[in-house]
N, CA and C atoms as a LAMMPS dump frame, in Angstrom:
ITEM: TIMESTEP
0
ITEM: NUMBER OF ATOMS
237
ITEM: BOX BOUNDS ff ff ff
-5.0000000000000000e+02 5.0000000000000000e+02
-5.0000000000000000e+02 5.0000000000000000e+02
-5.0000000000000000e+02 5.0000000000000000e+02
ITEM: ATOMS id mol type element x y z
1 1 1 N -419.449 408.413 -35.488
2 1 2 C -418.235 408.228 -36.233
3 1 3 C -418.591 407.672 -37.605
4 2 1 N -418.268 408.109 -38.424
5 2 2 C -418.372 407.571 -39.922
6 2 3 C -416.993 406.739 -40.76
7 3 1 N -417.111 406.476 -41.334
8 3 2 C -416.149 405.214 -41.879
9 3 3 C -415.21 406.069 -42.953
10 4 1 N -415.296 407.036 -43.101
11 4 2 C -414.44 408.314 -43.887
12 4 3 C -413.42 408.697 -42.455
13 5 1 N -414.155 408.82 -41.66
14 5 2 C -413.108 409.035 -40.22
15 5 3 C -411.974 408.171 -40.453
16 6 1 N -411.973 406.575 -40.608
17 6 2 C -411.492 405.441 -40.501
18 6 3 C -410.456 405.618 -41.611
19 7 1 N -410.466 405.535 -42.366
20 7 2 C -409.819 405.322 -43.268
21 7 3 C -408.061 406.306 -43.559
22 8 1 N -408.283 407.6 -43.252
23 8 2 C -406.611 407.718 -42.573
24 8 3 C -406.247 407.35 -41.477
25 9 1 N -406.577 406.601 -41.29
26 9 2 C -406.393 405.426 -39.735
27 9 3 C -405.139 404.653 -39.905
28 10 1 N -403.999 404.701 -39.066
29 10 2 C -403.423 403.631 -38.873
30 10 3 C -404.17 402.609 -38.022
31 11 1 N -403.076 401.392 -38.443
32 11 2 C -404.055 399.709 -38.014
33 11 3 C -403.356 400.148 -36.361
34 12 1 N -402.791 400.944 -35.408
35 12 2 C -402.347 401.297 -34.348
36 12 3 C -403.504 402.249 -33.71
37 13 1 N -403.407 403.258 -34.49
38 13 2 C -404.891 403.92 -33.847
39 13 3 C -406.274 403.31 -33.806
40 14 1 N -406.075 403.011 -34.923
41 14 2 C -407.773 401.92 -34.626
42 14 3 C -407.524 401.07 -33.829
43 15 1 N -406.679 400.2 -33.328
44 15 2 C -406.855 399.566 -32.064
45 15 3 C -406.846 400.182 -30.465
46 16 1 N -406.295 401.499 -30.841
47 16 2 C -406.697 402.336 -29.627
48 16 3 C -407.911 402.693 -29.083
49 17 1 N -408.191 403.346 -30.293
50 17 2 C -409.539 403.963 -30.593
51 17 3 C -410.676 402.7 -30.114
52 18 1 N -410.324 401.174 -30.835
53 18 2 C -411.078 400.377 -30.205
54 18 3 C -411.057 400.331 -28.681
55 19 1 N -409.663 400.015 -27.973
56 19 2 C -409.634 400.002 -26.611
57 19 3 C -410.406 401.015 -25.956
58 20 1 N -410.12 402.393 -26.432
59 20 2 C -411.174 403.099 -26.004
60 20 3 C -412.783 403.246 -25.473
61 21 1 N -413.016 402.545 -27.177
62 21 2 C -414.407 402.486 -26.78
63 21 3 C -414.925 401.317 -25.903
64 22 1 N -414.008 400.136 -26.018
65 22 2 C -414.796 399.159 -25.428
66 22 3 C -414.553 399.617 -23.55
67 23 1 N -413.45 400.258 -23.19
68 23 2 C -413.764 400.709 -21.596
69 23 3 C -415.186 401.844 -21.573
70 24 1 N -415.263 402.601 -22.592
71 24 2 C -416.388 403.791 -22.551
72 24 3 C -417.871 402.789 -22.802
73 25 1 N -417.818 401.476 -23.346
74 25 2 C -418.788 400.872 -23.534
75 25 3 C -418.786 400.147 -21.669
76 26 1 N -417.96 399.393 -21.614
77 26 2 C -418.07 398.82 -19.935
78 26 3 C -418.375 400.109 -18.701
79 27 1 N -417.916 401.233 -19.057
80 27 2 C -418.767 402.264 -18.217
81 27 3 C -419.884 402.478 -18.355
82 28 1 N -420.727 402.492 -19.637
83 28 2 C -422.063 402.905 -19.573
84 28 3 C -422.415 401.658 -19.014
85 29 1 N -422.219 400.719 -19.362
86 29 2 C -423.102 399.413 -18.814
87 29 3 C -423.091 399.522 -17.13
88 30 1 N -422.28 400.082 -16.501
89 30 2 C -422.59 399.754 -14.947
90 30 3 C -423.077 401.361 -15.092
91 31 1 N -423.078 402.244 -15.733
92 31 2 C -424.088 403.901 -15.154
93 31 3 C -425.371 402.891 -15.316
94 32 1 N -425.362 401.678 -16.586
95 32 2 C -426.91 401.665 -16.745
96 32 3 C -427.462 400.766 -15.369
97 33 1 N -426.762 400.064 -14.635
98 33 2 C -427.105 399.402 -13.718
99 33 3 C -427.236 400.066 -12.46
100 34 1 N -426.314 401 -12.864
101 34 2 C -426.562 402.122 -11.083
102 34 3 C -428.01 402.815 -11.127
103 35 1 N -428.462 403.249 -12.592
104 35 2 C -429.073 404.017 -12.914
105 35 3 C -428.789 405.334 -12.887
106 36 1 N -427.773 405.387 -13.453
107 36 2 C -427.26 406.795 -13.329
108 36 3 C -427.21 407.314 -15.181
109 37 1 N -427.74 406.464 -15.885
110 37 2 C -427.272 406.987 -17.174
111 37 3 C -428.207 407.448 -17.545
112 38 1 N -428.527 408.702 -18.067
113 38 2 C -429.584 409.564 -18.729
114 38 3 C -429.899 409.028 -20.5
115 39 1 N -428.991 409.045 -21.019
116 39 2 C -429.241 408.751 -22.402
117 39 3 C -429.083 407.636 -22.876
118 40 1 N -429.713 406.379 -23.03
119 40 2 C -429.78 404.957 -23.184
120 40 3 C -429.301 404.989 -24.573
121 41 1 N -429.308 406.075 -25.427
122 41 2 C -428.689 405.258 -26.726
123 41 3 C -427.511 405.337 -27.365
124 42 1 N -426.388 406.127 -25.76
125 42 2 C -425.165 406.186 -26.236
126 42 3 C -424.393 404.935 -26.054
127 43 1 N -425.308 404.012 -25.687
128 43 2 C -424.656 402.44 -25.736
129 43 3 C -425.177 401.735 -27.108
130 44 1 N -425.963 401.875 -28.143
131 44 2 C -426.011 401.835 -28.98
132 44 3 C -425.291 402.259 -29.529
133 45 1 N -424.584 403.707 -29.818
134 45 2 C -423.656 404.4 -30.357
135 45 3 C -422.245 403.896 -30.649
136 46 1 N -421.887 403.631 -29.701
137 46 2 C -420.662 403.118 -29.115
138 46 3 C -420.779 401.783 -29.224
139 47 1 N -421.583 400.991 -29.378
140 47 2 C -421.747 399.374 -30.237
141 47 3 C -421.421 399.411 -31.137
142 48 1 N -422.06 400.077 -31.641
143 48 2 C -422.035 400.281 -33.641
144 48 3 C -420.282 400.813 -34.087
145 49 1 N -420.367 401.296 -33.31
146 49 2 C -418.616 402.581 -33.723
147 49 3 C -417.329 401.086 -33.562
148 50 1 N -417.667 400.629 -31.991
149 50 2 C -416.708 399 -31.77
150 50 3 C -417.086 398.085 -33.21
151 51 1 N -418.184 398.45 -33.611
152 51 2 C -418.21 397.455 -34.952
153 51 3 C -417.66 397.884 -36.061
154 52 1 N -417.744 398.541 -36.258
155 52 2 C -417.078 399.39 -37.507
156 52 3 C -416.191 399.92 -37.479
157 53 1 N -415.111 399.809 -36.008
158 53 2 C -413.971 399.61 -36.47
159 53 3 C -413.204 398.159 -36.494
160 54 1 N -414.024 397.184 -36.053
161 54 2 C -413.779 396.425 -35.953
162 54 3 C -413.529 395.566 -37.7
163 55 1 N -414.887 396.209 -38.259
164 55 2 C -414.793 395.878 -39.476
165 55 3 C -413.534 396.614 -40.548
166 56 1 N -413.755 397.474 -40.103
167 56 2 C -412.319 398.544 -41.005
168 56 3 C -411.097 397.578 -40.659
169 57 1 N -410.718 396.923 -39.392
170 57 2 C -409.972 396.361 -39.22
171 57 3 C -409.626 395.074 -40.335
172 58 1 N -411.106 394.361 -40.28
173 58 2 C -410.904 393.181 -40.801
174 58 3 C -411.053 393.437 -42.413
175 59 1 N -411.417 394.409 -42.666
176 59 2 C -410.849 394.704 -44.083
177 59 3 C -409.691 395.034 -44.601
178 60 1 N -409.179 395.854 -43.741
179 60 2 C -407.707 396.487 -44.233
180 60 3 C -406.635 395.308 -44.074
181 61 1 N -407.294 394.146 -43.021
182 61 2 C -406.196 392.647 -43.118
183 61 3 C -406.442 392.275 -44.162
184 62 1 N -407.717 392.014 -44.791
185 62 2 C -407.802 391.004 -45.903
186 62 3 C -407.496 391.355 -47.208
187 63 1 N -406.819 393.063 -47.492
188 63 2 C -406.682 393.675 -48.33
189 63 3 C -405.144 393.831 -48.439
190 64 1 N -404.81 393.786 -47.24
191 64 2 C -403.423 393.42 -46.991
192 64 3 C -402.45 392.286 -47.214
193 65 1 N -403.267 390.833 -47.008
194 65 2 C -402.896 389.55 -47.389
195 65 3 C -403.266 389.353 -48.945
196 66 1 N -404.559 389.647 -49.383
197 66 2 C -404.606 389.806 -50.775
198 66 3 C -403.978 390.16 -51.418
199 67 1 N -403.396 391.476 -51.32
200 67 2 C -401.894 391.685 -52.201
201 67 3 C -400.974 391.284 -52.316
202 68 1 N -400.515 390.544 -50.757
203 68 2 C -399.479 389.832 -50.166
204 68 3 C -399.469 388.401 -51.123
205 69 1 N -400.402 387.983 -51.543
206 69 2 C -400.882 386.661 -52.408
207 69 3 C -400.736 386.63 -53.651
208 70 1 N -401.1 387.975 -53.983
209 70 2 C -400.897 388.264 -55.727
210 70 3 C -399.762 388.473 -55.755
211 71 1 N -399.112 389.179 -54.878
212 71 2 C -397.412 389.453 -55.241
213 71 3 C -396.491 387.905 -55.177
214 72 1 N -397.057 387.341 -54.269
215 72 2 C -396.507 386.154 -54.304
216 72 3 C -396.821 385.348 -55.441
217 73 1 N -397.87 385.413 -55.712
218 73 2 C -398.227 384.54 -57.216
219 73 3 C -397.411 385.003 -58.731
220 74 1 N -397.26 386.568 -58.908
221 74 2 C -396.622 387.09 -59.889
222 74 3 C -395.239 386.289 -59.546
223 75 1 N -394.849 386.612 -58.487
224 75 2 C -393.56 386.142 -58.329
225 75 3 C -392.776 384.43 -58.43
226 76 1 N -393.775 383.67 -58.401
227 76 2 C -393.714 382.179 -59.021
228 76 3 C -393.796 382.123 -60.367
229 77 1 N -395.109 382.975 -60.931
230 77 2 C -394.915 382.577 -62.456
231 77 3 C -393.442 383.497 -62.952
232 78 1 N -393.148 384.501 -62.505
233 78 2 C -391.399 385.149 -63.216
234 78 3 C -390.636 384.09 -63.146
235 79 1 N -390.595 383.213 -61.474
236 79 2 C -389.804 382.138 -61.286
237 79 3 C -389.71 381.172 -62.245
């Protein structure tokens, strides 16, 4: 998944999309304990992807309150 994916993202789908992965992440972890999982680095994969949307998340808040701050600030000095 690339971070161009992310970005026509609602803050609703990316938390899906997170829920998603983190059950697809708790499945590989018990294939890896059964030994049933063939490809060890689709839990890497799926780490990285929970992170980065995790991060898209915490950007699009802080980009969100940031404006929320400046608008509030313009709006004291008009006051």
């Amino acid at each position: 998944m690339k971070a161009e994916e992310l970005k026509g993202k609602t803050a609703d789908e990316l938390v899906k999309m997170l829920m998603d992965l983190r059950k697809t992440q708790f499945n590989l972890r018990f294939q890896k304990t059964a030994g049933q999982l063939e490809n060890m680095s689709q839990i890497r994969v799926v780490r990285r992807d929970i992170a980065r949307i995790k991060t898209f998340l915490t950007k699009t808040a802080q980009g969100v309150s940031a404006v929320a701050s400046k608008a509030k600030a313009k709006a004291k000095k008009v006051a």
